[in-house]
N, CA, C and O atoms as CSV, one atom per row, in Angstrom:
chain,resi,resn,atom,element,x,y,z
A,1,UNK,N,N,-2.914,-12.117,-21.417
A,1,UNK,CA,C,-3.570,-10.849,-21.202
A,1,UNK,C,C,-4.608,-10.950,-20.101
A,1,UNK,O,O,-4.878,-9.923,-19.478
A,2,UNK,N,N,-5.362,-12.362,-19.730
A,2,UNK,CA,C,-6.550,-12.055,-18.794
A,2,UNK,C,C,-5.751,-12.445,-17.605
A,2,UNK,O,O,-6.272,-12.422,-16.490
A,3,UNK,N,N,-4.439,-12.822,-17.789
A,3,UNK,CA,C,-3.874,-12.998,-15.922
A,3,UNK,C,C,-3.550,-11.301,-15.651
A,3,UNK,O,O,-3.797,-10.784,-14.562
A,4,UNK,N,N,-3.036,-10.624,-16.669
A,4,UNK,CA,C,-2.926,-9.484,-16.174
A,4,UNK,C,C,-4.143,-8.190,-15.868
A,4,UNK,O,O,-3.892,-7.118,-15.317
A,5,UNK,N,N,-5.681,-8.699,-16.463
A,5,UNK,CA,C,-6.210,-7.856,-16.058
A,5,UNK,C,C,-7.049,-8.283,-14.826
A,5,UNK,O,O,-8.009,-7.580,-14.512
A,6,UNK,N,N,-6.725,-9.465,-14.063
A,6,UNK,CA,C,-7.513,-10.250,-13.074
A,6,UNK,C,C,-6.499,-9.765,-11.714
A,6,UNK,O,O,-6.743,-9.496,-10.537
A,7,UNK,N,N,-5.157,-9.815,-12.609
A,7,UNK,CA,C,-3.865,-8.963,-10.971
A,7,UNK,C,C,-4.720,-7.292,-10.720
A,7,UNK,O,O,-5.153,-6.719,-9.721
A,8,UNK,N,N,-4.671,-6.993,-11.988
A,8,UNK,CA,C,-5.203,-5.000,-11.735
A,8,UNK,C,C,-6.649,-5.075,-10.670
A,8,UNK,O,O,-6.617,-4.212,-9.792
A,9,UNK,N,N,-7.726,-5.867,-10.648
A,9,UNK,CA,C,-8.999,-5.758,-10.297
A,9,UNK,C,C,-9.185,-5.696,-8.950
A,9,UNK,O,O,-8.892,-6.793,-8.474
A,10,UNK,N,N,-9.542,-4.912,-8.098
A,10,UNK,CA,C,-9.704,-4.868,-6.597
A,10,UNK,C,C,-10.211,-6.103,-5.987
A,10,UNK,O,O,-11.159,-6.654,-6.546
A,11,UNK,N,N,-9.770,-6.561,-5.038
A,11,UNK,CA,C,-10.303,-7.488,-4.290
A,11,UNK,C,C,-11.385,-7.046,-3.300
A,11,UNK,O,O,-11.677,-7.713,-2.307
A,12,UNK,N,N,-11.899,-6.008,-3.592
A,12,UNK,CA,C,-13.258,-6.020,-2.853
A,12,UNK,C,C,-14.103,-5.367,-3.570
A,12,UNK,O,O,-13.531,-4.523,-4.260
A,13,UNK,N,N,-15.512,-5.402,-3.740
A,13,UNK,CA,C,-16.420,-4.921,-4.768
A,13,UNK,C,C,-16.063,-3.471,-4.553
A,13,UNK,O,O,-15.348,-2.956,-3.694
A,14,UNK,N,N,-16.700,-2.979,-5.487
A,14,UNK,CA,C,-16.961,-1.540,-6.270
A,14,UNK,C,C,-17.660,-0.992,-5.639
A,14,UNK,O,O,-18.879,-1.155,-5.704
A,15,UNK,N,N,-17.035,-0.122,-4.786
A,15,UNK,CA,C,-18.164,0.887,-3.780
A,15,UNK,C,C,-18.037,0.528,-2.353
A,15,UNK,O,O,-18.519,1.326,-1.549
A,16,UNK,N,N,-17.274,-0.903,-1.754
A,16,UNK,CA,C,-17.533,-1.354,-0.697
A,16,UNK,C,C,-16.248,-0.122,0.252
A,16,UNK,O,O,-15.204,0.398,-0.138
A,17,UNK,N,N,-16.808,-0.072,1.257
A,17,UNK,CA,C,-15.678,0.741,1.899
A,17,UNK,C,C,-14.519,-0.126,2.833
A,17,UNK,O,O,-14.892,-1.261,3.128
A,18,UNK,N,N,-13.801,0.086,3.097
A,18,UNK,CA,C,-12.710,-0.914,3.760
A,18,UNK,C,C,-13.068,-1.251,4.868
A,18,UNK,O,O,-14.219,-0.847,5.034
A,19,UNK,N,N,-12.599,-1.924,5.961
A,19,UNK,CA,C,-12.916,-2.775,7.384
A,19,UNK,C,C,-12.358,-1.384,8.360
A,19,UNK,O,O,-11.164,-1.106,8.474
A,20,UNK,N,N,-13.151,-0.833,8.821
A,20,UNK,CA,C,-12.748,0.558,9.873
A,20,UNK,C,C,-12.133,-0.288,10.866
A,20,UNK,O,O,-12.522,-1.401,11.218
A,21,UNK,N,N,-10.836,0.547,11.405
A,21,UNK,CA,C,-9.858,-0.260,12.454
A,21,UNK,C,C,-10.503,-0.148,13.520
A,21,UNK,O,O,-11.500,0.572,13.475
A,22,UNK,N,N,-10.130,-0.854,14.893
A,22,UNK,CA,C,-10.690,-0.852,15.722
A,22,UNK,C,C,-9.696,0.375,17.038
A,22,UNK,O,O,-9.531,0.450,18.256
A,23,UNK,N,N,-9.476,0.773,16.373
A,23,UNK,CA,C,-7.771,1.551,16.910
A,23,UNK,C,C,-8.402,3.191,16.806
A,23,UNK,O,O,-8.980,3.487,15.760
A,24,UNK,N,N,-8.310,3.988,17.642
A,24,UNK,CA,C,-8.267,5.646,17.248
A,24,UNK,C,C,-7.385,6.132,18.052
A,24,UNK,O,O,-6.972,5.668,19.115
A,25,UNK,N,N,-7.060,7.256,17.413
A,25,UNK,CA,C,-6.176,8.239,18.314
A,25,UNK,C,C,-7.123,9.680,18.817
A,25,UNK,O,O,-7.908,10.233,18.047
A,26,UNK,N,N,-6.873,10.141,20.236
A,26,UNK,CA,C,-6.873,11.374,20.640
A,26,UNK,C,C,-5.756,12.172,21.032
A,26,UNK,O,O,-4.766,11.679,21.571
A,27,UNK,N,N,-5.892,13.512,20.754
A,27,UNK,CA,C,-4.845,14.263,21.422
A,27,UNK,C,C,-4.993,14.570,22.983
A,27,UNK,O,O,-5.948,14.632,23.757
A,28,UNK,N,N,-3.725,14.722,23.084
A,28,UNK,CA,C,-3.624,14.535,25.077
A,28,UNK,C,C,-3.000,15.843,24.918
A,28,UNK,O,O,-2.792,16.584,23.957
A,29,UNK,N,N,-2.691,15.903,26.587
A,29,UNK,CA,C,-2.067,17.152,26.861
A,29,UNK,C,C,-0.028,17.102,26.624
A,29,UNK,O,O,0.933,16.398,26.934
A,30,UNK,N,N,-0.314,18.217,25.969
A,30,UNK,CA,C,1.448,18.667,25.619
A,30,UNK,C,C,1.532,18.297,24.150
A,30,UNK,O,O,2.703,18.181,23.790
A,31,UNK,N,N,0.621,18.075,23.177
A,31,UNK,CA,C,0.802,17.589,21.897
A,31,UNK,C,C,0.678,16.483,21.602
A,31,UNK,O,O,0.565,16.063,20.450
A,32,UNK,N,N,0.681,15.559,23.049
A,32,UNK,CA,C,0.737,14.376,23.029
A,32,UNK,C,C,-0.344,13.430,21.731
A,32,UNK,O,O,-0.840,13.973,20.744
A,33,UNK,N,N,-0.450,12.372,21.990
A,33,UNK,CA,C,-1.651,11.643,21.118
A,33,UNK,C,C,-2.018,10.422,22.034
A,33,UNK,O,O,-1.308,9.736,22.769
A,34,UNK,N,N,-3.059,10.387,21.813
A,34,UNK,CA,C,-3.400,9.080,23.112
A,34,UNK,C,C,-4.097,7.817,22.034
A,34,UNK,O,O,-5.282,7.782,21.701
A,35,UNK,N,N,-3.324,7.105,21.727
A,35,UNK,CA,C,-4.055,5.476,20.916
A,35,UNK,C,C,-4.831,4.533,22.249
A,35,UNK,O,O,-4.453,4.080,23.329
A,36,UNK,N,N,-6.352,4.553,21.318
A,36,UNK,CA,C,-7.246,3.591,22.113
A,36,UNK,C,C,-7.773,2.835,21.295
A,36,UNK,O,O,-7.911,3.096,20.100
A,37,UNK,N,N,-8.171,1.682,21.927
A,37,UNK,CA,C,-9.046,0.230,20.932
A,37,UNK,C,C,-10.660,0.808,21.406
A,37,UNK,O,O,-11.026,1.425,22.406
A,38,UNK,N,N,-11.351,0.339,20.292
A,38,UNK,CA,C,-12.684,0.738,21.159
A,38,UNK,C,C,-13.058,-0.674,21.630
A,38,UNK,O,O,-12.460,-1.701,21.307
A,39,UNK,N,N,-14.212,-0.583,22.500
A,39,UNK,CA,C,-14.893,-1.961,23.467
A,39,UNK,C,C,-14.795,-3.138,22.804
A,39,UNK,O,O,-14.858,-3.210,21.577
A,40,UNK,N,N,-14.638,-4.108,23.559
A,40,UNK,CA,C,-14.896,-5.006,22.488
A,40,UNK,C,C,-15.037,-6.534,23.915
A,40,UNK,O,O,-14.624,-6.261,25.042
A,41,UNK,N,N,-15.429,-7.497,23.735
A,41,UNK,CA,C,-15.817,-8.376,24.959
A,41,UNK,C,C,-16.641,-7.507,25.886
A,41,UNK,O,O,-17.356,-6.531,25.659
A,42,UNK,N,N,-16.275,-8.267,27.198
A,42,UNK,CA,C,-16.947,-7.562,28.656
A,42,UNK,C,C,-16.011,-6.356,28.515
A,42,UNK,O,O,-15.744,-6.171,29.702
A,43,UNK,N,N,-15.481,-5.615,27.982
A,43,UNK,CA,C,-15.068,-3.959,28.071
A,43,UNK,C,C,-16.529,-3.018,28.072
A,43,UNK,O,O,-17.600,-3.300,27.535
A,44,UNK,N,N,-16.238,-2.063,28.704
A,44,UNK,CA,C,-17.604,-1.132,28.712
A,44,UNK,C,C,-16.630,0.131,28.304
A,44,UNK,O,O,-17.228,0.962,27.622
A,45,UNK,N,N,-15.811,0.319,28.467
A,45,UNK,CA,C,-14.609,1.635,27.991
A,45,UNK,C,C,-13.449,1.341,26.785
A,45,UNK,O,O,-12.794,0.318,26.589
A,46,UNK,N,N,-13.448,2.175,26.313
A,46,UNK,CA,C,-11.875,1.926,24.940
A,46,UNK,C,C,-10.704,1.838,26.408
A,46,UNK,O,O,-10.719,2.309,27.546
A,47,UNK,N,N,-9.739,0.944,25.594
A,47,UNK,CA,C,-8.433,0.486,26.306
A,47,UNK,C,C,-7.815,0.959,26.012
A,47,UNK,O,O,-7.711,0.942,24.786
A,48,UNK,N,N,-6.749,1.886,26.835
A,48,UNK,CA,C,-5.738,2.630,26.330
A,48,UNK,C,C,-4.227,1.766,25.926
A,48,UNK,O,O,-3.434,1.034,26.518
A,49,UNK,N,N,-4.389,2.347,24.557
A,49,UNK,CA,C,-3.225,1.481,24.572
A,49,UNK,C,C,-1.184,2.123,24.125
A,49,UNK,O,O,-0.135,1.649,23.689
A,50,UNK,N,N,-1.742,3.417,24.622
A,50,UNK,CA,C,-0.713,4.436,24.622
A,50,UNK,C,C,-0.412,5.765,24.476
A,50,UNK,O,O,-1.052,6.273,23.555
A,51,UNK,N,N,0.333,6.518,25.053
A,51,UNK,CA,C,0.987,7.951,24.495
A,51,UNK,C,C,1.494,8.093,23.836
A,51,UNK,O,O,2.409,8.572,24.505
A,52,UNK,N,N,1.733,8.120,23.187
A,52,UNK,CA,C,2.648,8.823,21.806
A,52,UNK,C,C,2.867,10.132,21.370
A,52,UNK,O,O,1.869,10.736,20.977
A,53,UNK,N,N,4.376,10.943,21.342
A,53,UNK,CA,C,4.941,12.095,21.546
A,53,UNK,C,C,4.510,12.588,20.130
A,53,UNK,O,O,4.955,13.735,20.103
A,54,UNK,N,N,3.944,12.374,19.043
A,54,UNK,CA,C,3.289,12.542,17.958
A,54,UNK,C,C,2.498,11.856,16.916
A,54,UNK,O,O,2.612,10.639,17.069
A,55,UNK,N,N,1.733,12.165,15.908
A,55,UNK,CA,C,0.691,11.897,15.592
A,55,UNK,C,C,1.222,10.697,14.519
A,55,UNK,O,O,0.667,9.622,14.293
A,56,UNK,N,N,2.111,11.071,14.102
A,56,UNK,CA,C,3.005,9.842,13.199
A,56,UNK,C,C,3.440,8.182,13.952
A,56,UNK,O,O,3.304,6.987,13.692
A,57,UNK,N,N,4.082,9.150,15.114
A,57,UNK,CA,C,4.100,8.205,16.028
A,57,UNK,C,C,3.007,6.859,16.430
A,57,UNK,O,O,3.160,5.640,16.510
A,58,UNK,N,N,1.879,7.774,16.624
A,58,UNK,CA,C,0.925,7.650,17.347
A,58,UNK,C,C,0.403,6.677,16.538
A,58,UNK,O,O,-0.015,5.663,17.097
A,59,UNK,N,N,0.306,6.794,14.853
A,59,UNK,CA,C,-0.580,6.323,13.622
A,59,UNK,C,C,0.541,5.023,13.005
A,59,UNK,O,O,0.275,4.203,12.126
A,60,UNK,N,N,1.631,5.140,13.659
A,60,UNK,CA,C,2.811,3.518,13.439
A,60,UNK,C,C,2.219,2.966,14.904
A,60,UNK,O,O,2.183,1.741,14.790
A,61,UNK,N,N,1.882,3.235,15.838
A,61,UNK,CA,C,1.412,2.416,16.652
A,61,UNK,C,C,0.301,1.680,16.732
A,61,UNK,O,O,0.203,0.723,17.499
A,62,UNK,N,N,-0.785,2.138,15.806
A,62,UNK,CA,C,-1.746,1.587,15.141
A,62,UNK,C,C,-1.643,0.568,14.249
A,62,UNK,O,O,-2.440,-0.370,14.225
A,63,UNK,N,N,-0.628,0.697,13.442
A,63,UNK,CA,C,-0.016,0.119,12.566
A,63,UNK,C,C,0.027,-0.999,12.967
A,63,UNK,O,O,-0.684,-1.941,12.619
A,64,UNK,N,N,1.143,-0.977,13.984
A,64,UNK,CA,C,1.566,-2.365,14.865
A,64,UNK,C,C,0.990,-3.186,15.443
A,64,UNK,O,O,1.109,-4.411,15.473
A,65,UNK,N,N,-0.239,-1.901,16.351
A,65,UNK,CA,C,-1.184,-3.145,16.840
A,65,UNK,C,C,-2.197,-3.732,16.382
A,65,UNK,O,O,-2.991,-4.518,16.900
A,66,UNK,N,N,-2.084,-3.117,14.962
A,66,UNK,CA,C,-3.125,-4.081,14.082
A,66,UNK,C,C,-2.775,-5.350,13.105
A,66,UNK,O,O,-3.410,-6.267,12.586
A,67,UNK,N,N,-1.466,-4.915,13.139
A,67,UNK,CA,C,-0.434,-6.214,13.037
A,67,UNK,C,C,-0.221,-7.457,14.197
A,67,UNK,O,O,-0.045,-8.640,13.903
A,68,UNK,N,N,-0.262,-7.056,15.202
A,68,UNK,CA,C,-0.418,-8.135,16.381
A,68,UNK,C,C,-1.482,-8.685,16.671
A,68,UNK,O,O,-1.571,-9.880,16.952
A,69,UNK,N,N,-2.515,-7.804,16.636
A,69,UNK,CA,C,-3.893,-8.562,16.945
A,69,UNK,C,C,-4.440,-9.640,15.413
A,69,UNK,O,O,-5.325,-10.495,15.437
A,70,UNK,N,N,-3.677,-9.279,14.330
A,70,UNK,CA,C,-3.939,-9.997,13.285
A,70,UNK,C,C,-3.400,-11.342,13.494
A,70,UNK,O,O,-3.813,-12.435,13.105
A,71,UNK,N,N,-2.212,-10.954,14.315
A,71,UNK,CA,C,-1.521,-12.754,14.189
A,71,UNK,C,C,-2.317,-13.605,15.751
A,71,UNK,O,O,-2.445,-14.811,15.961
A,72,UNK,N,N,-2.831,-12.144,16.833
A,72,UNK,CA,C,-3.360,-13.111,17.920
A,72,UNK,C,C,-5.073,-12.399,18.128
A,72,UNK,O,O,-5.232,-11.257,18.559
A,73,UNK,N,N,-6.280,-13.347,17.721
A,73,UNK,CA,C,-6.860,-11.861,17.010
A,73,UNK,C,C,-7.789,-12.081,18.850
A,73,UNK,O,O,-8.469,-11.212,19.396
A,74,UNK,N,N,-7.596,-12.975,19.199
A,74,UNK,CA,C,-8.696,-12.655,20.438
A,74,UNK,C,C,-7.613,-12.063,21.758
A,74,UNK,O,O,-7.778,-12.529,22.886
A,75,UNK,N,N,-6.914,-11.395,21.595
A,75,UNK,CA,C,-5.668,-11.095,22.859
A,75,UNK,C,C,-6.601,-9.721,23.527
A,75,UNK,O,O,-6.479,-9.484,24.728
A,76,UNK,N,N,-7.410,-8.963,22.768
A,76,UNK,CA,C,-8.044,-8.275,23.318
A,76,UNK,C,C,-9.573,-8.838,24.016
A,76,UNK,O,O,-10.354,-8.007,24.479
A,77,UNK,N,N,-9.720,-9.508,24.024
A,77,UNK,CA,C,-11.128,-10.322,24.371
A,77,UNK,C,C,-10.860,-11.261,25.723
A,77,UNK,O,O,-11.810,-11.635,26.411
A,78,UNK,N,N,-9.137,-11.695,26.122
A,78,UNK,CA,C,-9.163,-12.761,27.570
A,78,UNK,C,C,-9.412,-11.419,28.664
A,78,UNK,O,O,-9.172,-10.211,28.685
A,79,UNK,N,N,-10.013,-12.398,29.492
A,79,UNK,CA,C,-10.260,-11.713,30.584
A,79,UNK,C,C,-9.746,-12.267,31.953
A,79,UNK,O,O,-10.010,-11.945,33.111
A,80,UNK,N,N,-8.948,-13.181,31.434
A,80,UNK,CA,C,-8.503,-14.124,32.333
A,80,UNK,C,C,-6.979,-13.213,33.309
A,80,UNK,O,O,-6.352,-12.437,32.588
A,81,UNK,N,N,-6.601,-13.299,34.419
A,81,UNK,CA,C,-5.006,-12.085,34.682
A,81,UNK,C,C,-4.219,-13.031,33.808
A,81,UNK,O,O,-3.779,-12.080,33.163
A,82,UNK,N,N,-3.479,-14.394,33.037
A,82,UNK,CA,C,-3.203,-14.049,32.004
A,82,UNK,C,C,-3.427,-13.545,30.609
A,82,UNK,O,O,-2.464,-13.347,29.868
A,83,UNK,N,N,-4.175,-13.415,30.376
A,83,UNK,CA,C,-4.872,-12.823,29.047
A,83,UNK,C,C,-4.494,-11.544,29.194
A,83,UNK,O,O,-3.916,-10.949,28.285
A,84,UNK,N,N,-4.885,-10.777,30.787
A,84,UNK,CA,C,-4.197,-9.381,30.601
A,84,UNK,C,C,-2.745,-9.156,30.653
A,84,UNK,O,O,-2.188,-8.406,29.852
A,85,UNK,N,N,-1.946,-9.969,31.843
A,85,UNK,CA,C,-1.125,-10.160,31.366
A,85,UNK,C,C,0.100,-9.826,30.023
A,85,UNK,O,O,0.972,-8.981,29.823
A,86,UNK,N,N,-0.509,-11.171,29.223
A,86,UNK,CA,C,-0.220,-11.334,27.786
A,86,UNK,C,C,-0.574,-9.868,27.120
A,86,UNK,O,O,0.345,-9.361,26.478
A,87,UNK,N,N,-1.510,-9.314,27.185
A,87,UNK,CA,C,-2.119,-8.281,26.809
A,87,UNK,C,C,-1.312,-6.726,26.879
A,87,UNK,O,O,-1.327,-5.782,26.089
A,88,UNK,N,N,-0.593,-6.934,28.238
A,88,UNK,CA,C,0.440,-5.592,28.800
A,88,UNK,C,C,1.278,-5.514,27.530
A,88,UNK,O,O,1.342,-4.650,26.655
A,89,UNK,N,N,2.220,-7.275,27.781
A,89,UNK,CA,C,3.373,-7.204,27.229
A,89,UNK,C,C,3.285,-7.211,25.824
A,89,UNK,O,O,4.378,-7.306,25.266
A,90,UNK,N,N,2.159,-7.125,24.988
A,90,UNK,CA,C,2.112,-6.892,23.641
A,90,UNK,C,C,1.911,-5.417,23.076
A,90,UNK,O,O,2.005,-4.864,21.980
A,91,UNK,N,N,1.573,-5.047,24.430
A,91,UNK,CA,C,1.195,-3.195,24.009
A,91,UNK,C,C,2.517,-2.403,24.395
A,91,UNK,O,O,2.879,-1.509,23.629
A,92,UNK,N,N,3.146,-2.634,25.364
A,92,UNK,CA,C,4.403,-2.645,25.713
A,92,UNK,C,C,5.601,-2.545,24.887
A,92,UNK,O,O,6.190,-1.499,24.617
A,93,UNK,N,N,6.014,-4.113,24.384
A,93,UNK,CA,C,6.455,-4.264,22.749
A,93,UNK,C,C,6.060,-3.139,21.745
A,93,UNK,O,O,6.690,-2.169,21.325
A,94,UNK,N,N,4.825,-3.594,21.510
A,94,UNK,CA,C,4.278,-2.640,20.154
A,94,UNK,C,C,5.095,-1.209,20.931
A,94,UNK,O,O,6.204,-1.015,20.434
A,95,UNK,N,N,4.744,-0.284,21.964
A,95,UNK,CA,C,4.617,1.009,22.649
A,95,UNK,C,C,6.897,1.005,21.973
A,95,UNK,O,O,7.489,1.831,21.278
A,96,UNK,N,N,7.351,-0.137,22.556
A,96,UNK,CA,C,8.795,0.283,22.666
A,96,UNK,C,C,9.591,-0.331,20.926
A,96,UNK,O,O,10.786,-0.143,20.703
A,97,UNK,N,N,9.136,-0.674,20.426
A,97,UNK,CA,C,9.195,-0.887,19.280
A,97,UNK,C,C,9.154,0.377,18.348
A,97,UNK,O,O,10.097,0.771,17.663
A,98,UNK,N,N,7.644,1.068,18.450
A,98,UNK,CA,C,7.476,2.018,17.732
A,98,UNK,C,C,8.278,3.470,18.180
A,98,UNK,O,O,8.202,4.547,17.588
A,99,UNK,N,N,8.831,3.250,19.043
A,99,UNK,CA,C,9.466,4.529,19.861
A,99,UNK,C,C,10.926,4.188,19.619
A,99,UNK,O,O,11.648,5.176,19.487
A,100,UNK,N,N,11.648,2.733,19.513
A,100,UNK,CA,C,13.174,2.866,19.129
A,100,UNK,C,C,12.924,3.161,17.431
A,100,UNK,O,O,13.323,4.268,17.070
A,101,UNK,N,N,12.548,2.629,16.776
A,101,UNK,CA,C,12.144,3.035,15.246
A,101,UNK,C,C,12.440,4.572,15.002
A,101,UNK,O,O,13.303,5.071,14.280
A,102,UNK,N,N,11.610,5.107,15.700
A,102,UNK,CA,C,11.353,7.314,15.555
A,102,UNK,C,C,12.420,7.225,16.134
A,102,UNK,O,O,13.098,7.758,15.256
A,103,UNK,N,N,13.489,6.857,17.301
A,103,UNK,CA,C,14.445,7.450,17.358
A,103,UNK,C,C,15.592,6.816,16.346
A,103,UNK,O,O,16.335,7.605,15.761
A,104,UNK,N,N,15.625,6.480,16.297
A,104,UNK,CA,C,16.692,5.409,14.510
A,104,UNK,C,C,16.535,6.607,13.607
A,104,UNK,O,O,17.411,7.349,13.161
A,105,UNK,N,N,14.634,6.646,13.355
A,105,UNK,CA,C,15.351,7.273,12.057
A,105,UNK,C,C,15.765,8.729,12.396
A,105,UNK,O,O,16.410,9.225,11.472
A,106,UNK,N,N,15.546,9.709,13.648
A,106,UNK,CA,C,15.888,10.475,13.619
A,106,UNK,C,C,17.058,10.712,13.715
A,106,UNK,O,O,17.372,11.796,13.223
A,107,UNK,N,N,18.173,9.914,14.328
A,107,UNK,CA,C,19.706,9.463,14.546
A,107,UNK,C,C,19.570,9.583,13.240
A,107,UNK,O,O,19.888,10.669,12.757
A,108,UNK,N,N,19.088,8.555,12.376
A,108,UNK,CA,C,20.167,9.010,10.396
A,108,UNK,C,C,19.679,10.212,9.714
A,108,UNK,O,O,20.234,10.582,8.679
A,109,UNK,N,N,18.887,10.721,10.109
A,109,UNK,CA,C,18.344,12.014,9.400
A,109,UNK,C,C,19.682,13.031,10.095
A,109,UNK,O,O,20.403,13.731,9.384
A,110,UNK,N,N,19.832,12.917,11.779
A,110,UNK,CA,C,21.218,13.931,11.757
A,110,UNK,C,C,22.048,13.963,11.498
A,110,UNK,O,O,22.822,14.917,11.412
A,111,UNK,N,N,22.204,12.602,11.219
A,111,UNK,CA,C,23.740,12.107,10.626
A,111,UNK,C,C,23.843,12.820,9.318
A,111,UNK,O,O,24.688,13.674,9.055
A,112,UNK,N,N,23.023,12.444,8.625
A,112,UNK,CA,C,22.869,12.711,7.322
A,112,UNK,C,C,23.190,14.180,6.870
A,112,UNK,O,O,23.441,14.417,5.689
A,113,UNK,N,N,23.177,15.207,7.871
A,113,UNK,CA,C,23.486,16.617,7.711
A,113,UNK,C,C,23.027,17.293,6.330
A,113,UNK,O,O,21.824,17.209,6.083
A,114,UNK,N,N,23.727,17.858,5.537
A,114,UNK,CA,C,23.150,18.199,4.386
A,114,UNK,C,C,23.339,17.686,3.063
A,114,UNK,O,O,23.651,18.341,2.068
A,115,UNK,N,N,23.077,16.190,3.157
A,115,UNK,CA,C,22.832,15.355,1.765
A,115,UNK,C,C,21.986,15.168,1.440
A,115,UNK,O,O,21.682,14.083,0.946
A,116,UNK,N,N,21.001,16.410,1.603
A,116,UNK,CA,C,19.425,16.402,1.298
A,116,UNK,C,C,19.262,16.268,-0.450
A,116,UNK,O,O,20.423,16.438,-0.822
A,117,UNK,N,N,18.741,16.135,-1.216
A,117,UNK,CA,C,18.395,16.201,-2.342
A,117,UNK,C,C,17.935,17.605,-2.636
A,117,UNK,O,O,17.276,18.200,-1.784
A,118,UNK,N,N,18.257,18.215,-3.868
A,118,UNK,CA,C,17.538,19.117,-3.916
A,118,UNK,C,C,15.901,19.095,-4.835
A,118,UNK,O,O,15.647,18.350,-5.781
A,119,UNK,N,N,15.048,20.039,-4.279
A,119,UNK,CA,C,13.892,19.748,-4.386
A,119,UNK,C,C,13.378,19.953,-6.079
A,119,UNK,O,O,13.642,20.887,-6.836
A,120,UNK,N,N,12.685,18.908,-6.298
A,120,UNK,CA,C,12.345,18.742,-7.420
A,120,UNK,C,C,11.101,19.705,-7.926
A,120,UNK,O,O,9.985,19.682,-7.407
A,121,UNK,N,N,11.602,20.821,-9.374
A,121,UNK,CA,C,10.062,21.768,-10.180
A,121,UNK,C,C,9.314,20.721,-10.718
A,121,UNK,O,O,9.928,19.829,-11.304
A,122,UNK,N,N,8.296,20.675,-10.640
A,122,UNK,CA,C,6.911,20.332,-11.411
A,122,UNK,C,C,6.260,20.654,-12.608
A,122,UNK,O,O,6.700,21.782,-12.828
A,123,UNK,N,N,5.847,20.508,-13.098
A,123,UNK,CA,C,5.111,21.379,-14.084
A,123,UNK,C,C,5.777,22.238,-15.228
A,123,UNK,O,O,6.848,21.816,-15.662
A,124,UNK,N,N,5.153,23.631,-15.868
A,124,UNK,CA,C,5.999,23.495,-17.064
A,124,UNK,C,C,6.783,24.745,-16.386
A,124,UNK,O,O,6.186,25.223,-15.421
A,125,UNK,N,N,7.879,25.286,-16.687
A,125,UNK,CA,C,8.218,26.644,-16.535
A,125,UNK,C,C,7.323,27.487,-17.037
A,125,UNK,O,O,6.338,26.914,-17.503
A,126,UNK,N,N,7.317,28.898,-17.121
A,126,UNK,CA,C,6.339,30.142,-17.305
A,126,UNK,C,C,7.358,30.734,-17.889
A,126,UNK,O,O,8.214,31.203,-17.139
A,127,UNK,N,N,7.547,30.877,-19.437
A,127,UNK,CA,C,8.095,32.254,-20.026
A,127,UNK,C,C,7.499,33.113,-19.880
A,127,UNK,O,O,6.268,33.147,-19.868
A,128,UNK,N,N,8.389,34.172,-19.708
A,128,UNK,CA,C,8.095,35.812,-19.459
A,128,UNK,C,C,8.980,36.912,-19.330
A,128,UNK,O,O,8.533,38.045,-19.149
C-alpha cells in the first residue's frame, strides 16, 4: 500500500509552479504564429525560431524544441559560426519535422472520409 501512495504524490512541492519554457509564440501576419526563445547568453533579442501556419503547429514546435535543447542544453548559448551553425540545422529539423507530422495526419484524416465516430451524450437525458 505505501509503494502505491508514494507513485500518486507529485514530484514537486505543493504550490510550486512548474519551470516556465523558454519558448513563446506570437502571431504574425496571415494567421501565421511566430515561435521565439527568449535571450539567453550574449543574445540581447529572442531568436526566432520559426513560422508556423498555426497555433497547434506552432505549440508542437515548442514541443520539439524543448525536447532538443533537453538532450543538447547549451546549443542555444555557442557563439562560435559552429555553434550557430549546429544551431540552424536543429531548428530546421525541429521546423521540417513538425510540418511533415501536420501534413501525415491531415493525409489520414482525408483518407478516413466518414468513419468518424458518432458523438458521444453526456449527462442524464431530460424527461419531458
Amino acid at each position: 500500500m505505501e509503494a502505491k501512495d508514494s507513485a500518486r504524490r507529485s514530484r514537486r512541492p505543493h504550490g510550486a509552479k512548474p519551470a516556465a519554457s523558454p519558448y513563446f509564440t506570437q502571431p504574425a501576419r496571415g494567421g501565421a504564429y511566430t515561435v521565439l526563445r527568449k535571450p539567453s547568453g550574449n543574445r540581447a533579442t529572442p531568436k526566432v525560431c520559426g513560422i508556423m501556419p498555426s497555433r497547434a503547429q506552432a505549440q508542437a514546435l515548442v514541443r520539439q524544441l524543448e525536447q532538443a535543447e533537453s538532450a543538447v542544453s547549451d546549443l542555444f548559448l555557442e557563439a562560435t559560426d559552429d555553434g550557430i551553425e549546429a544551431l540552424e540545422a536543429v531548428l530546421e529539423a525541429c521546423r521540417r519535422s513538425v510540418t511533415e507530422r501536420a501534413e501525415r495526419s491531415g493525409r489520414e484524416g482525408a483518407e478516413g472520409g466518414g468513419e468518424r465516430r458518432p458523438a458521444r451524450r453526456r449527462g442524464r437525458r431530460r424527461e419531458g
